[in-house]
N, C-alpha and C positions, 0 to 999 in steps of 0.2 A: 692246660694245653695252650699254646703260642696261635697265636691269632697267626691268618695267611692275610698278606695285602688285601685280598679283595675280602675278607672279613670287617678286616678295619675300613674299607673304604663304603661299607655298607650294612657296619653296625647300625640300629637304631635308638632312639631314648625311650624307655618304655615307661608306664605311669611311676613307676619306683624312683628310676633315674631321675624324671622329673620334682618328684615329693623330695628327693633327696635334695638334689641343687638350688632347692627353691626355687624352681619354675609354676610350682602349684598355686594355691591358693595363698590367704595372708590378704587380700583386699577388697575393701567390701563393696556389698553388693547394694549399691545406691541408683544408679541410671535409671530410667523407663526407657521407654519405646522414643519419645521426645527428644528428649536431651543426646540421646542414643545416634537420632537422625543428623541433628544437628552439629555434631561432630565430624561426620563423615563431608556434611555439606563445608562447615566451616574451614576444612585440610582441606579442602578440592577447591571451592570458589573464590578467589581471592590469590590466583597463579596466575594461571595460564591465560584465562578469558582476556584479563586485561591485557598481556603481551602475543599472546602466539599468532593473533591475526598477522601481524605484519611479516610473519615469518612463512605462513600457511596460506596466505590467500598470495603470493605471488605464483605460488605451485598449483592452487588448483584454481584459483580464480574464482567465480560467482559460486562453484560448486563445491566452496568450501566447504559449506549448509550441508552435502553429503560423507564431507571429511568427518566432520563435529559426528553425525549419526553415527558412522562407520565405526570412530572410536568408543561411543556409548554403546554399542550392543556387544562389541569386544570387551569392554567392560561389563557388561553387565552379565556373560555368558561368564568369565570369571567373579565375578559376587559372588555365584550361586557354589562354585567350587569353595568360594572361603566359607559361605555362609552354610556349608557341612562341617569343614574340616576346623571352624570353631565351635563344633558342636560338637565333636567326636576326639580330639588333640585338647588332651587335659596340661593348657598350657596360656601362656601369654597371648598366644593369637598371631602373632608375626609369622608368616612365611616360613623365615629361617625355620623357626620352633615345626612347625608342619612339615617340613623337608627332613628334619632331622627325628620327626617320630613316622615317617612313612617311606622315605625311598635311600636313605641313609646320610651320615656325616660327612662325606667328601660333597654329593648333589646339596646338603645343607649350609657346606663353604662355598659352593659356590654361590646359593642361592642370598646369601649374606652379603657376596662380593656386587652379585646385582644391587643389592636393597643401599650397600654403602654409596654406590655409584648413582643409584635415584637419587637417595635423600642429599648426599653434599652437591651434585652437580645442581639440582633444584633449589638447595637454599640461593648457591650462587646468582646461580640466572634468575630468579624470583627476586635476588637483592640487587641486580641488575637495572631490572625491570620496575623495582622503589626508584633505581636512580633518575630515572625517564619523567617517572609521574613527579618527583619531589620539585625535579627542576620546574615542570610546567607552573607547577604550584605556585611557588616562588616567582616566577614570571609573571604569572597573572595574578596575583597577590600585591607585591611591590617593588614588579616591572624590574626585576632585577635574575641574572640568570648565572648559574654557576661557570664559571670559565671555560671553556671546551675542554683545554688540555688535564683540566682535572674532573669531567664527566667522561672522558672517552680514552678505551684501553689500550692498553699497547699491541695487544694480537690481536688484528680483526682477517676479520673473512673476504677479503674483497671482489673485483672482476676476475683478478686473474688468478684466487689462491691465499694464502694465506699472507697478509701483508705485516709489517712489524713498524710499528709510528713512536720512535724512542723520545722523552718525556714525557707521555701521555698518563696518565692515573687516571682512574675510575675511585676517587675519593668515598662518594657517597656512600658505597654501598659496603665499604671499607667500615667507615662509624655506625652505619645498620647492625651490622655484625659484630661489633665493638659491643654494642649496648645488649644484644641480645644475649650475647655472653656475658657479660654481668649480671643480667637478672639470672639466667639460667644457672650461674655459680653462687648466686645468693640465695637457690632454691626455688627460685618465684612461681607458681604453679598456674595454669588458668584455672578456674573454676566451670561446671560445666553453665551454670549461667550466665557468667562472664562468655562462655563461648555462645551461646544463644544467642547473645545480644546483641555479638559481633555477627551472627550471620544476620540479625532482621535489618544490620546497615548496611551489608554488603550486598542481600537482595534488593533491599530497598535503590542503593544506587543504581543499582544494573536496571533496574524498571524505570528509574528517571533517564539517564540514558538511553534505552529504548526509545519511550514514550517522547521527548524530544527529538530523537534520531528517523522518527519513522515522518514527522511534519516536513522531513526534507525527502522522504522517499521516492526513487525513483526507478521505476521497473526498466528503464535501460540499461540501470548499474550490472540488469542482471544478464547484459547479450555480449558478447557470447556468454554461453554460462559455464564452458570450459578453458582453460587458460592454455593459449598457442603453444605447441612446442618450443624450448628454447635449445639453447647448445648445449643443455647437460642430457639432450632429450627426453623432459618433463611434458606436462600440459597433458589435456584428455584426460581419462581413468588412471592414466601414470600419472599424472599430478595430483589427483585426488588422494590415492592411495600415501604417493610421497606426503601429501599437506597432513593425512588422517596417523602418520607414524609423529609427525610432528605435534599436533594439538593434543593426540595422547596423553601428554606432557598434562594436559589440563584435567584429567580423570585418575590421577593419581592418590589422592588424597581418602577415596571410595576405603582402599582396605585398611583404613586406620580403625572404622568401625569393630573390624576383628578383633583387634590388639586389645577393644575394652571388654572384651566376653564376658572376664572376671569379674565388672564392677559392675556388670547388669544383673538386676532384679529375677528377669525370667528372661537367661540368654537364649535356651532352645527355639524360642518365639520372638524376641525383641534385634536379635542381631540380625535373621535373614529378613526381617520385615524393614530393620533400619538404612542395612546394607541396598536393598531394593526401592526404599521410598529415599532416600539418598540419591539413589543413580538418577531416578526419575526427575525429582527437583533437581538437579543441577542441568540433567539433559533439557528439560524444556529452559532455562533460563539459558541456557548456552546458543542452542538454536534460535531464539528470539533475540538474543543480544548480536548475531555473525547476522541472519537477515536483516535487522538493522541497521546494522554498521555497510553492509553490503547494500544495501538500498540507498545508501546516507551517499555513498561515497565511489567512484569508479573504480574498479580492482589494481589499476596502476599507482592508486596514490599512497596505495598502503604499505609499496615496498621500500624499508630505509625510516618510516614513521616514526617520530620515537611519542611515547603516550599518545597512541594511537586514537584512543575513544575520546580522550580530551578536546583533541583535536577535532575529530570529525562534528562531534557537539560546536567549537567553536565557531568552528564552518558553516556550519546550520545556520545558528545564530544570530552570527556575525557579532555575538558579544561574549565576554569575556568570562560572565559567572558561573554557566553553567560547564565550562570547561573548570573551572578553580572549584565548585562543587566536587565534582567525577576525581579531579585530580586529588582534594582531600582524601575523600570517601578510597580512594584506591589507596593514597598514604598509610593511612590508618591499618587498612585491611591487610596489605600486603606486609605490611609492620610483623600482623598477627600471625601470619603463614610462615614467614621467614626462622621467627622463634619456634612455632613447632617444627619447622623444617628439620634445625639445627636440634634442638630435645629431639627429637627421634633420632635422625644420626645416634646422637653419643647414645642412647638407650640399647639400641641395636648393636654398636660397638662393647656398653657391658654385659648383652647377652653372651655374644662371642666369647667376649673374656672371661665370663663366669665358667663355661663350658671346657675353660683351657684353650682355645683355640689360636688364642692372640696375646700377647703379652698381660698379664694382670696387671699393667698400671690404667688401660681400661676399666678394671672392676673396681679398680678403688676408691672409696666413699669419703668422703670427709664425715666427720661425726657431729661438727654443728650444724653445718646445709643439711645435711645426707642427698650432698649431690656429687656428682663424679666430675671435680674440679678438675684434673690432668687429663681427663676425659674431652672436655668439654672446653680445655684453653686449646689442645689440639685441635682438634677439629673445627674452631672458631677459625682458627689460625688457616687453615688448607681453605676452608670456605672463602676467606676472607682477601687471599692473596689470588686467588680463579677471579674471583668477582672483583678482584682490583685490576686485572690483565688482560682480563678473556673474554673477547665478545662475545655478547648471550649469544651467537648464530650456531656456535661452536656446540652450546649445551644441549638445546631442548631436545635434540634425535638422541643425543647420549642416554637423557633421564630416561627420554621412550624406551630405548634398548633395554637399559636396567631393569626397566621396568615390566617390559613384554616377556624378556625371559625367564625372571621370576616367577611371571604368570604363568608362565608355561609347566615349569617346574610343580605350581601350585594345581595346575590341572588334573597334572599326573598322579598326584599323590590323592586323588579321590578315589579311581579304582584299585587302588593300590591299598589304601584304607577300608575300602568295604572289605577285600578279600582279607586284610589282615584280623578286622572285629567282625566281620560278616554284617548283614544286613539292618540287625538291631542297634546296633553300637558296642560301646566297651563292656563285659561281664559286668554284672551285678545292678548297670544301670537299668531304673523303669523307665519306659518310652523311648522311643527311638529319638525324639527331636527332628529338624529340619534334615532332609536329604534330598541332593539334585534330583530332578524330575528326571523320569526316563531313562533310567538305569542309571547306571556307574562309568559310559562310557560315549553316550550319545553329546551330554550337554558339554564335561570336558573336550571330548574327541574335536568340536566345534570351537570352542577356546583356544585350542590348542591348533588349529587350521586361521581361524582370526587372528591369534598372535601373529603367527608366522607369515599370514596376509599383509600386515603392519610391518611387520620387521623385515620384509622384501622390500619395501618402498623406502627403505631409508638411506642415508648417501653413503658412497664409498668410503670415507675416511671416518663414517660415526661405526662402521664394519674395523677399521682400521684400529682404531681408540679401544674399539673393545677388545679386541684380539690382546692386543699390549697389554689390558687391565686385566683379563681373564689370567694371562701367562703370568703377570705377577702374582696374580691371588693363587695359580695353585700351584707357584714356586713356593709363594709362602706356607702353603698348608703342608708342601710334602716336606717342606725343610723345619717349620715350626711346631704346627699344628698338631700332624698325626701323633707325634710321640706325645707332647705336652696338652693331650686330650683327656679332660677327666673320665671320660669313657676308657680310654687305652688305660689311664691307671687303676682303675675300679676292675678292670680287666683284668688287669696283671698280678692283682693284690688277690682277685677272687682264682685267678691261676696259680698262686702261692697255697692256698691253702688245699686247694685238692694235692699238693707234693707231699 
């Protein structure tokens, strides 16, 4: 029998579908509870912390400190959404995979179109925000500084709107990208104690920064503690709210925990404990490092800063090393974010493609890397030309959006998933595993009023950008996608034979 639109627009993948395409199992189960944590910390810290103040505290001002919160309990009401639905979605863990085994394949293209729009806008402006720290480096290193017109891009954000500065490159963040894409096409993997290792540097700096930042503290930095109205009418709880869709950006990294369910030991226990002792470690190390820096420094100086923390260490100071420290230690880190930034990207693009959804030069593997070269020169390439042109001011409410709505999506699919396995989980399994507290409808329900708390604070044109990205993604899906979906042809094939 011929499928109606709204059949196809909300078919789902069921565990078959999945054992079939290879979204099931095939990789083992090595992680603990540790390495598990330190994953989630590693993709989240080493973004945002280091750039989004200067973007965040002119909006909310000393009450940043409430932005940073606002976004960790948004975050954290969704953990608890993923840390079910990878317990219950016998799949890779992504979002997408969970949209597409609970509320169907059109809300799964979309929820894809969000996750594309995080992870490229995020590599860009995180390889941005390399460009910032690298030059300080180099500055205080050996007093030598990149040329402006090849640190600074051609569309910035200005007073009046969007201004255009013809010569300008953004070089650095161009060769970032450059190099990340070669390792990523020669296969190069992190190890999970290579990523360990890189979080006890990347905490480690944020405590030297602090613990320096706070000898210059001064509880005036924090009066007023709300930032005046200005002409976009921000300031007060509407700045906080604006700064809290902003710094989002810095809590990102949280549902990558998901995506390893597979290679955990004991996931029904290790991912919502990892997922949750994750949130926690980054939340308190976030908030220590924004009172800090807010204590360190009056909330006017932060607007236009570029290596913000370096700086304010500077200023403390008044010497040179403990800025060229912070500047390294961010080099390095942000190095390591930027490559998972971009490996996720293309990962996420050969999910799509495997599913039919998007062209299969997405899926295709080389057989010496077995990595997804044409995958992965693309998407280098998109990354690489934003972060050579595009002021970071442009991105980091973008990556929010992508990324709040996603959540949203991911909320919904909890009730939606108990009603479809019911309260125990999938047939056949023992133990239920981890399930959001308080029904099926209280903790999402809450998620889903947080996002949208977030996603009202954000500016008109980051509404604007997405509207145009949403309209292309499901020009794309109704023009490519629907037909060329291996569900529509599994469909069609298994409609052949009832004739």
């Amino acid at each position: 029998m011929k499928q109606t639109l709204g059949q196809k627009l909300f078919r789902t993948k069921t565990s078959g579908h999945k054992q079939d395409d290879g979204h099931g199992g095939g990789l083992g189960r090595s992680l603990g509870l540790f390495p598990l944590t330190m994953i989630g910390v590693g993709a989240t810290i080493g973004t945002g912390i280091f750039f989004t103040m200067v973007e965040a505290v002119p909006k909310a001002g000393p009450a940043v400190v409430l932005s940073f919160l606002f976004a960790a309990i948004t975050a954290g009401l969704t953990a608890l959404c993923y840390a079910e639905l990878a317990n219950r979605v016998p799949a890779s863990g992504s979002s997408y995979s969970f949209a597409y085994a609970t509320v169907g394949e059109f809300a799964a293209f979309v929820v894809a179109a969000c996750l594309l729009l995080e992870y490229g806008l995020a590599a860009s402006a995180t390889a941005i925000g390399w460009s910032d720290y690298l030059n300080n480096f180099l500055q205080n290193a050996i007093g030598w500084q990149i040329p402006t017109a090849l640190r600074s891009p051609m569309i910035v954000s200005g007073a009046h709107g969007v201004e255009f500065h013809p010569g300008h490159f953004n070089l650095p963040p161009i060769l970032l990208v450059i190099l990340c894409c070669v390792l990523l096409v020669r296969g190069t993997k992190e190890s999970a104690t290579t990523n360990a290792i890189m979080v006890v540097i990347k905490l480690a700096i944020l405590v030297f920064f602090a613990a320096i930042a706070l000898t210059g503290f001064d509880i005036n930095n924090f009066h007023p503690f709300y930032a005046s109205p200005d002409s976009h009418g921000a300031g007060g709880m509407a700045g906080v709210t604006a700064a809290a869709g902003t710094v989002f950006f810095s809590f990102i990294g949280i549902d990558t925990i998901a995506t390893a369910g597979e290679e955990t030991r004991n996931p029904t226990r290790d991912v919502p404990l990892g997922i949750l002792a994750a949130l926690i470690i980054v939340t308190v190390f976030y908030m220590l490092v924004a009172i800090a820096a807010m204590g360190a420094q009056p909330a006017h100086m932060f607007a236009g800063q570029e290596a913000g923390l370096a700086v304010i260490l500077q200023n403390v100071t008044g010497k040179a090393w403990p800025a060229l420290v912070l500047s390294g230690g961010a080099v390095i880190s942000v190095f390591s974010v930027t490559l998972v930034t971009i490996y996720g990207q293309t990962r996420i693009l050969y999910a799509i493609a495997k599913d039919g959804l998007i062209p299969k030069a997405f899926h295709k593997v080389n057989p010496r890397t077995q990595s997804p070269i044409t995958n992965t020169l693309i998407v280098s390439i998109v990354v690489g030309i934003v972060a050579g042109l595009v002021d970071s001011t442009f991105l980091w409410d973008m990556v929010s959006m992508g990324t709040l709505v996603a959540f949203i999506v991911v909320s919904i699919a909890v009730p939606v998933i108990r009603r479809k396995q019911g309260e125990t989980g999938r047939k056949g399994e023992t133990g239920r595993g981890f399930r959001v507290p308080f029904g099926p409808y209280l903790v999402p329900g809450l998620s889903i009023l947080a996002c949208l708390y977030l996603v009202h604070g954000l500016s008109a044109i980051t509404y604007t950008v997405f509207a145009i990205w949403m309209t292309v993604a499901i020009l794309t899906y109704f023009g490519y996608g629907i037909r060329n979906s291996r569900m529509n042809r599994s469909d069609a094939a298994a409609a052949e034979l009832t004739h």
